[in-house]
N, C-alpha and C positions, 0 to 999 in steps of 0.2 A: 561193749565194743562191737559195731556193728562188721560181720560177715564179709568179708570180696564176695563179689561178682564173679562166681566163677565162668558163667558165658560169656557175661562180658570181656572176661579177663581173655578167654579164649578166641576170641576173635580179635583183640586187640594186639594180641601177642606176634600176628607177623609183621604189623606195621613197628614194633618195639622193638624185634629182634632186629629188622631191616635195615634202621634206626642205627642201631646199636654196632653193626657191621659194618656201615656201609658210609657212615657217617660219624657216629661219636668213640668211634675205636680208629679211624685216618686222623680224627683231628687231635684225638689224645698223640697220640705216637707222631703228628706232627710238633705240637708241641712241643714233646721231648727232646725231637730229633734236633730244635733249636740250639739245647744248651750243652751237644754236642761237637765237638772238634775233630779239625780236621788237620791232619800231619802225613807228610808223603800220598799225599792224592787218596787217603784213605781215612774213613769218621773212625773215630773212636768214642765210645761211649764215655760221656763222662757230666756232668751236672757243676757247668759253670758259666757267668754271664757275659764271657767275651763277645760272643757273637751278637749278644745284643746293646752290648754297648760301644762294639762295632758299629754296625749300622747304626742306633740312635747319634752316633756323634758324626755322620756323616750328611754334608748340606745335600748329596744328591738323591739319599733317602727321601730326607724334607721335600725336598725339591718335586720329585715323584709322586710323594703322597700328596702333597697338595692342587699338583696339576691332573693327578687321576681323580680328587675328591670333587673338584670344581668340574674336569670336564661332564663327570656323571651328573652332578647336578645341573649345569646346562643342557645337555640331553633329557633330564629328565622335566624341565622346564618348557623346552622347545616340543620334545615331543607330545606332552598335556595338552600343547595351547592349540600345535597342529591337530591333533587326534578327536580336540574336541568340537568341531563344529561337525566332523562327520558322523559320529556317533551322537551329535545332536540330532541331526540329519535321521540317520537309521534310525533311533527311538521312536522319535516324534513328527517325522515328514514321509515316512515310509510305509507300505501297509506289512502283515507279517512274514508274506512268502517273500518280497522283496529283502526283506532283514535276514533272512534264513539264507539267503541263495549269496546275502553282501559279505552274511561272518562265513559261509565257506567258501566265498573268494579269498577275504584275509588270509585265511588259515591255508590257502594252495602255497604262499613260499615258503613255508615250512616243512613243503616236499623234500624239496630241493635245500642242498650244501649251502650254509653262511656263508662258508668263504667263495663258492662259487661266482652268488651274489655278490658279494664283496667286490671280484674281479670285475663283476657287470659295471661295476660303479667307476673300475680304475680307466677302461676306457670311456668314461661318460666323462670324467672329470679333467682327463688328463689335457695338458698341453695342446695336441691333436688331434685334442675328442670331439665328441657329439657337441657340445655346450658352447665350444669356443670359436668351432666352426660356423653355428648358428650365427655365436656372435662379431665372428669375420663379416658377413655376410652382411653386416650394417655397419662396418667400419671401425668398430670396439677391438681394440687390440686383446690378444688370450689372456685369462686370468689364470695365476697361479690356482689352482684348488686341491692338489695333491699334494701331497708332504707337507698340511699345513690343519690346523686346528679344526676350521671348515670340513675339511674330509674326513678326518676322525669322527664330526658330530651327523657327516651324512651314512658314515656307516654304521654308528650304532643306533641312528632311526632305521637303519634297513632292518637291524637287527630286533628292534622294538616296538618300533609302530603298529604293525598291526597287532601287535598282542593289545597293546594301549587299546585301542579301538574296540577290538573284541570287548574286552573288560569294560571297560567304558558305557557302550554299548547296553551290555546286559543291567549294569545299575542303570543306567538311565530308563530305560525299559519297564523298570518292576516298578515305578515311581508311582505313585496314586494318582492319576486323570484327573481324579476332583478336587486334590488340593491344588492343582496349578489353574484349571478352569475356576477356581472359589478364586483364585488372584488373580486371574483377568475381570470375573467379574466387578470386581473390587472396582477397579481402574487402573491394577499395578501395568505398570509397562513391560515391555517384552525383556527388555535389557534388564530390569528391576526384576522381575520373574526368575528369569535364569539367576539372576546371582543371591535372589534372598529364599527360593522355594527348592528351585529345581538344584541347585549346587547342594544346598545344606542337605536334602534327603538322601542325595547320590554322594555324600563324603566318604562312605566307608568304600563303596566301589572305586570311588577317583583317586582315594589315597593310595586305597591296594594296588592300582593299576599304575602307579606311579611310583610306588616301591619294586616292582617289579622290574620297570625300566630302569628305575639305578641302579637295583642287583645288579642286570645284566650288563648294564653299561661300564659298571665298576670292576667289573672281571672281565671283560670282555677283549682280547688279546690281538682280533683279526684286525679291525679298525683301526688300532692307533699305530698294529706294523706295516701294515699295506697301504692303510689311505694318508693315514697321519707321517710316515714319516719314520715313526720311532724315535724322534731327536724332539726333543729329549725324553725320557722313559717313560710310558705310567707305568705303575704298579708290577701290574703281569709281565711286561716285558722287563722288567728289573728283575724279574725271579729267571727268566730265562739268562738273562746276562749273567745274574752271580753263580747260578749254576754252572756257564762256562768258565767263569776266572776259576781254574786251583780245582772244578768239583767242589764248590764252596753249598754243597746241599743243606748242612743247619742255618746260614743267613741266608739261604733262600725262604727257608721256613721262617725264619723272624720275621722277613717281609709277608710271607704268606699266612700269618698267625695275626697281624698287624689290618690286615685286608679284614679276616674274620671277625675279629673285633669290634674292626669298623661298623661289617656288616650287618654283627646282630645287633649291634649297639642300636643303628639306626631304622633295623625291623624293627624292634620294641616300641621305640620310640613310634615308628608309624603308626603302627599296629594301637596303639594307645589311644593317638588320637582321634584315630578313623572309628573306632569304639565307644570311646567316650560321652557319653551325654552332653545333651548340651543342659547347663543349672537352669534350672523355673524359674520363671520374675516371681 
């Protein structure tokens, strides 16, 4: 039986411990805290499935999860398709100091407060904003853009885009020069390039960078209460509601156990295929 690694082990151990605190001990104890009850505004510990079949037999659960699962995947569709010509751009039309000086523009609103940002956005959109003024100005009456799906999907690109980019970016980047010049040579076309050389070697970068943005878009709490509305609920705003009815803190947790689920469910999943081989003819 072969020996641990005991340096290895040692150097592994603060990211384990980390792990383990900070992470897989809130999620255990949220767990539990689900199948907990609540009487006179106070939990009682106890190991039963009211509270989840509470929530599961309720349409506006459904209702929630579906409209938070969709909006993240539109986000995270919109944002790829935006993200990718500029990180085309940076890779492949840029020299190296120019791509160095583009991802530390990215990374500058990351200074600065999300919801700050967030607010930049509410006078951009609103009513008698920037947008609508422009489009006074040619005779277009104001468009609604606030309290409505639209503004949920522009603030979780505020909240996501440049990361896309950045990631994006560096897969593109590491890509081998000579298998894309070996497909021009050829005669592939430029269009044909990007989608049979240049995509297929960059998959692990684009998927990664695309799971990130649904993470973030699927938790993501500021966008759908200030741009979107909050009518009707995603997810996270549904945890903040059940915790004001009653102090209802275990079916907040069933929503928030329900989120996690989701979430690794569909890291694995990414994670699989961005890894994956492709099979030999």
């Amino acid at each position: 039986m072969p020996r641990p690694n005991t340096y290895a082990l040692t150097w592994r151990l603060p990211i384990i411990v980390w792990q383990l605190l900070f992470f897989i001990g809130p999620l255990l104890f949220m767990i539990a805290m689900s199948f907990f009850l609540v009487k006179n505004y106070r939990m009682i510990e106890a190991f039963e499935m009211k509270n989840w079949v509470k929530m599961f037999g309720r349409n506006y659960f459904w209702d929630s999860y579906w409209l938070t699962l969709w909006l993240a995947t539109l986000s995270t569709i919109v944002t790829t398709l935006v993200a990718f010509p500029a990180s085309f751009a940076l890779a492949f039309r840029t020299s190296e100091t120019t791509r160095r000086w583009a991802i530390f523009l990215l990374i500058i609103p990351f200074f600065t407060s999300y919801l700050v940002r967030t607010f930049s956005w509410y006078t951009i959109l609103a009513e008698s904003g920037v947008i609508n003024a422009m489009l006074g100005t040619i005779g277009i009456d104001p468009i609604t853009m606030l309290n409505t799906k639209f503004g949920t999907i522009v603030g979780y690109m505020t909240l996501t885009l440049p990361l896309v980019v950045v990631l994006q970016t560096f897969a593109l980047a590491n890509i081998d020069r000579n298998l894309v010049q070996a497909a021009r040579n050829l005669g592939c076309p430029p269009w044909r390039t990007i989608l049979t050389v240049i995509v297929p070697l960059a998959k692990t970068g684009l998927i990664v960078a695309a799971l990130f943005c649904f993470i973030l878009s699927f938790g993501d709490f500021v966008a759908p209460y200030y741009l979107g509305g909050s009518k009707p609920p995603t997810l996270p705003i549904l945890i903040i509601d059940t915790t004001k009815s009653g102090q209802q803190w275990p079916r907040a947790a069933v929503v928030a156990v329900v989120m996690m689920v989701t979430l690794i469910t569909i890291a694995f999943t990414a994670i699989t295929l961005a890894y994956r081989k492709r099979a030999s003819a």
